[in-house]
N, C-alpha and C positions, 0 to 999 in steps of 0.2 A: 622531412623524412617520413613523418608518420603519412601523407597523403601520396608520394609516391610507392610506399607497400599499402596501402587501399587502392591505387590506379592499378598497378599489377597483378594482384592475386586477391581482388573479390570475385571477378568472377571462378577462379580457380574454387575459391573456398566456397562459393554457391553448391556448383556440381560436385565436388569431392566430400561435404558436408556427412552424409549420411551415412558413408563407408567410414570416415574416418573420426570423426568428431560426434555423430550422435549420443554412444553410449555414454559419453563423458559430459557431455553441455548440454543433452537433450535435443527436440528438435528445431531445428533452425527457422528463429523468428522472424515473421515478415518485417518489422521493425527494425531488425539488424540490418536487411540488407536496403530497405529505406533509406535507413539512415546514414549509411555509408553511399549510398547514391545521392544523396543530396550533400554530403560531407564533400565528395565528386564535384559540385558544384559552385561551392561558395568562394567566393571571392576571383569569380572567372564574369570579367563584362560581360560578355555573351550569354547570359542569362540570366542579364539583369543589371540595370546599375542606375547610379542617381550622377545627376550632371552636375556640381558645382563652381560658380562661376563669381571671381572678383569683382566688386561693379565698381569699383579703383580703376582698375587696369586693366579688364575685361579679361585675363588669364581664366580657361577652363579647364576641366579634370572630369575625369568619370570616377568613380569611387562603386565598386562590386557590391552586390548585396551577399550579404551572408548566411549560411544554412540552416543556425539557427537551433541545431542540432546538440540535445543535451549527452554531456557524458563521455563525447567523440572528437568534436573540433575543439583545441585548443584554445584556439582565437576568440569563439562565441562563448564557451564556457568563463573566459577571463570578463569578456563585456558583460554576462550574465553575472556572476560576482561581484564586480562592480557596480554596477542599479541594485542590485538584491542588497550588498551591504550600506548603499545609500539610503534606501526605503528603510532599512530594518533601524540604522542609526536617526536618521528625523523623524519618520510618520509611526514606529513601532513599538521601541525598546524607552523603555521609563527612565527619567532620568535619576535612575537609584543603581547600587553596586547590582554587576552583574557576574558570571562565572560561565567558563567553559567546562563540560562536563562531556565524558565518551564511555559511551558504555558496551560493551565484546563481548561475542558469547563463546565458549569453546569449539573447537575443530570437529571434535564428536558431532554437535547440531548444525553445524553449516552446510552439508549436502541437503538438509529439510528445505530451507529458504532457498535455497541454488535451483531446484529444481520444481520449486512451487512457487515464483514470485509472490501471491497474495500471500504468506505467510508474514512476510516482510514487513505488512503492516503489525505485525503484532509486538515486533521488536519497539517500535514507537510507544505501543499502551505498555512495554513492559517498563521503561524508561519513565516514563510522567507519571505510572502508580509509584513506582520505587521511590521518584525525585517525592510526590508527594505523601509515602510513608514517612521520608524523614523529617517535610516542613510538617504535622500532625504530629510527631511526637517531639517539637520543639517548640511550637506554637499553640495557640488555641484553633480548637479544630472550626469554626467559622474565618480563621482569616486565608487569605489565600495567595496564591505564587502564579506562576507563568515562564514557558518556556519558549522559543521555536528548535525546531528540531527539524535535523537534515539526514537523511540518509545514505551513509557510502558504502559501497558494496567492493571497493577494491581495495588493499592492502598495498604498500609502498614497492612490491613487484611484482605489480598486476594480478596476484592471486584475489581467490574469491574470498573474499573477508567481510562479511556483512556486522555492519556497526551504527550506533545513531549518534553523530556530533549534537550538542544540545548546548545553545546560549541561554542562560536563564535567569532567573533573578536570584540573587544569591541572599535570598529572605523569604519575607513577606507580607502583605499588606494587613493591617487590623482592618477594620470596620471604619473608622474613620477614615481612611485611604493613608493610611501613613504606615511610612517603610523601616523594618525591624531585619538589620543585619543579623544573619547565622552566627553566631559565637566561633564554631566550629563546624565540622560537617565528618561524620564516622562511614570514612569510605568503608570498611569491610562492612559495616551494617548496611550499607547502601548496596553493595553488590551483594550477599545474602537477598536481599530482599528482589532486586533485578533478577538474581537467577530464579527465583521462589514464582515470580511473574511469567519469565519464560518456560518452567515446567507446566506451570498450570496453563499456560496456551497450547504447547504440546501435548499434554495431557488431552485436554478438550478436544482437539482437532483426532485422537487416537495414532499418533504417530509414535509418541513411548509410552509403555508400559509401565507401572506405577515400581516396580521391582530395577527396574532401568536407572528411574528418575533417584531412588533410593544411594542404588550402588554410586552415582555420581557425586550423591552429596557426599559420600564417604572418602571422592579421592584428595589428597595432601593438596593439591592444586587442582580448582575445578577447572580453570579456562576460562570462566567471568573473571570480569576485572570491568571496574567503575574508577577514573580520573576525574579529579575535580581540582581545578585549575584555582588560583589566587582571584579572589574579587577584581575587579575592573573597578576604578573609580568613575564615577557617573561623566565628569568632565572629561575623561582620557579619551579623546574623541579618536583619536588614531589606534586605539586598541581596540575598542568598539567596533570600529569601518574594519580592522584586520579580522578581529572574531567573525563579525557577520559575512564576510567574504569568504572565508575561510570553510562555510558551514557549505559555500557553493564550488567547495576545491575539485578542481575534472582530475579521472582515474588516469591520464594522460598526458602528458607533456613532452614536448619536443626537445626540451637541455637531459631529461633524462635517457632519451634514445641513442641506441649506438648502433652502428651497421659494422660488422666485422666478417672478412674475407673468409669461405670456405672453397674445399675443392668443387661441392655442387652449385651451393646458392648460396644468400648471403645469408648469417647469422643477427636476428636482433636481441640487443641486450638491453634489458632495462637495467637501470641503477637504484642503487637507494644508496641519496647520501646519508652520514651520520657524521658525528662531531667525531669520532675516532675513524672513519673511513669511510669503504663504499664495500657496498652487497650489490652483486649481480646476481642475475637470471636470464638465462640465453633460451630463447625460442627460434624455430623454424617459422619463416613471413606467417605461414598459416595458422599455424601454433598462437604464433603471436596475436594475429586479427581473431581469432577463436578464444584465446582468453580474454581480447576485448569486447568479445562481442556479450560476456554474460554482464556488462557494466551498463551497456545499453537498456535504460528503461523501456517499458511499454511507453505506447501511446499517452492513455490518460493516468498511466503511472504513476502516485503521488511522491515527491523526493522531500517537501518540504513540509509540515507541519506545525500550527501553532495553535498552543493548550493553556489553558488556564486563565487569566487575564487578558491572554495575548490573542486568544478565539478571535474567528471573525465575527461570532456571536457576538462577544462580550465589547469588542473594539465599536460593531455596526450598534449597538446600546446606545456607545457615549455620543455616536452623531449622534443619535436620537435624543439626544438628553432624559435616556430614563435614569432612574433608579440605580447606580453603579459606586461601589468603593471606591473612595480615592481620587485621586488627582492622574489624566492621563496627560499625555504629550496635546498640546493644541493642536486636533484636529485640521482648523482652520486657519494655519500658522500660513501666512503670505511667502514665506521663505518654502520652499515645497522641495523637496530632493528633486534632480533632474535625471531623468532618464536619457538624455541625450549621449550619443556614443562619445559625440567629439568633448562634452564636458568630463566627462569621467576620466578618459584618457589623458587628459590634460593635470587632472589632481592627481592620479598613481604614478602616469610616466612621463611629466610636464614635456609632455609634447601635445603640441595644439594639431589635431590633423586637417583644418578647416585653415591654417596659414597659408595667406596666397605665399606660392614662394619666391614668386618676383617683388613683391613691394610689401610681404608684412603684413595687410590688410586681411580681416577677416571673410572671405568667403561666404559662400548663400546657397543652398540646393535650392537648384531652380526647376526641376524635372527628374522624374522617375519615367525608366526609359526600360520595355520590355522584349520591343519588337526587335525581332535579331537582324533585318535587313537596317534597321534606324543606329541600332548601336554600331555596326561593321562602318557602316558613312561614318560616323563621328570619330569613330576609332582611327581610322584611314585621315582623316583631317586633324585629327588632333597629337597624330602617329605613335598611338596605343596600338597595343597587339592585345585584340579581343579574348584570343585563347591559344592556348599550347602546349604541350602533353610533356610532362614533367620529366626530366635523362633517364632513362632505363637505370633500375637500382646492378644489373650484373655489368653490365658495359662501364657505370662509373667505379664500380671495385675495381675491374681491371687496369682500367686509369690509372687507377689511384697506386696500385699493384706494379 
């Protein structure tokens, strides 16, 4: 659903951009329509694919390459989740209690970061001083903690909701490298201190006025709000792999989209399930691709972050064997997380995609294949259909109608 409204109306929303969508989203980034060209592309042979072949039974396949494209395909985002929450649970995260933490800033400050992406970084330092105001007045101020921290910018109906997920350690280290569970954790002192962080970056950058910053702290409900989730025990290794995935959740998903019949075009609706029902939000195709497009990071855009222990400082240290607190994960541990598409898919959705499907046997990529005349022969012989342009979204309403 979602790539047949990008095959229809991006080029619509390129040229109508300016009249209609500027004053609202700003102007339209080369990276959006990038990436919705390349989102265009993935998982179509014809521009690209790898050959897999049985050496049982000699059964082959072509298998697409894909876009690659954060924040927008579905598909890459879930593989991407998958290696992120593999790396984070073997080569990253300590084996001591850890917590899911989320920290919101009010609706008031969200047009700043919407239309200034580097501001977005500040929401990160405001999140790791606040996490570490609390371990400092719980602990001794030489011992230390660690986070990774993700950044999501969409809300559960596509609105612009900029926010930081944060796996962290739900303690912290002494000097000796040993781990000292939190008692308790004072979320309203925690969010006090989060917004206290994110005034003084506004502040600094001169975007509120100190009179501003004042009147906010005075309202009944400021609009921060700090979650902190129940410890993870160290061996919960499936709530671990679910945190750390989770920290790489896409603004986008295809069970949540709806196409519903109107007299001009079609109407899309996103969902938000909830444990007592569902919340919608109905956009026009362009509406739609224009609210996704403010989700799309830049280029060298950072989404992921990691502070405190977890630095690449303080991690590239213990290869080095200097001078570091504590006990990390073995570096050097023979067992390594695999980045391989086909093993990940096979532990989240036990399906093996590398199964020959004639005899069972495991499969072998034997060639990456680019040349579009080489891929159309193998397609024609192997009688794959290289490429073909997805049913018109108005013609299948009417169908359907």
């Amino acid at each position: 659903m979602l790539y047949r409204l990008v095959y229809e109306y991006r080029d619509e929303l390129e040229w109508s951009w300016e009249d209609r969508f500027q004053s609202d989203y700003g102007v339209l980034r080369d990276e959006v329509l990038a990436a919705f060209d390349a989102y265009l592309n993935c998982g179509i042979l014809l521009h690209g694919c790898a050959r897999a072949e049985c050496e049982k039974c000699d059964h082959s396949e072509l298998i697409a390459f894909s876009c690659k494209r954060r924040n927008l395909c579905p598909s890459c985002d879930v593989k991407r989740a998958l290696i992120f929450g593999e790396h984070l649970h073997k080569r990253v995260l300590f084996p001591h209690e850890h917590s899911h933490q989320v920290y919101t800033i009010p609706k008031r400050l969200r047009p700043y970061f919407k239309f200034n992406r580097k501001l977005l970084g500040k929401l990160y330092t405001a999140a790791k001083l606040a996490w570490g105001d609390l371990i400092e007045d719980a602990f001794p101020s030489d011992w230390k903690t660690g986070s990774v921290m993700a950044l999501h910018t969409a809300g559960d109906l596509l609105n612009f909701h900029p926010h930081i997920h944060s796996l962290g350690l739900h303690g912290a280290l002494d000097s000796d490298g040993n781990f000292h569970l939190l008692d308790s954790v004072d979320t309203e002192y925690l969010t006090r201190q989060f917004s206290h962080h994110v005034f003084e970056a506004l502040l600094e950058a001169q975007l509120l006025e100190q009179e501003t910053v004042t009147a906010m702290k005075c309202w009944d409900h400021s609009g921060f709000h700090v979650f902190v989730g129940d410890p993870v025990a160290a061996d919960d290794e499936d709530a671990r792999r679910f945190l750390a995935r989770y920290l790489k959740k896409s603004p986008v998903m295809n069970p949540r989209l709806e196409l519903t019949q109107s007299e001009v075009e079609p109407v899309v609706r996103v969902h938000k399930f909830t444990d007592d029902g569902s919340q919608t939000r109905d956009f026009e195709p362009l509406e739609f691709l224009a609210e996704l497009s403010q989700h799309i990071p830049n280029m060298w855009e950072q989404t992921t972050r990691y502070v405190g222990v977890y630095s690449a400082r303080t991690r590239g240290a213990k290869r080095l064997q200097l001078d570091f607190p504590g006990p990390l994960p073995e570096i050097d541990d023979p067992e390594r997380p695999s980045t391989y598409w086909a093993t990940c898919m096979k532990r989240v959705f036990e399906i093996d995609p590398l199964e020959c499907p004639k005899c069972g046997a495991t499969m072998k990529i034997k060639a990456f294949l680019q040349d579009q005349s080489e891929i159309k022969r193998l397609c024609e012989n192997l009688s794959e259909v290289p490429w073909r342009a997805p049913p018109p979204l108005k013609l299948s309403l009417k169908h359907a109608a």
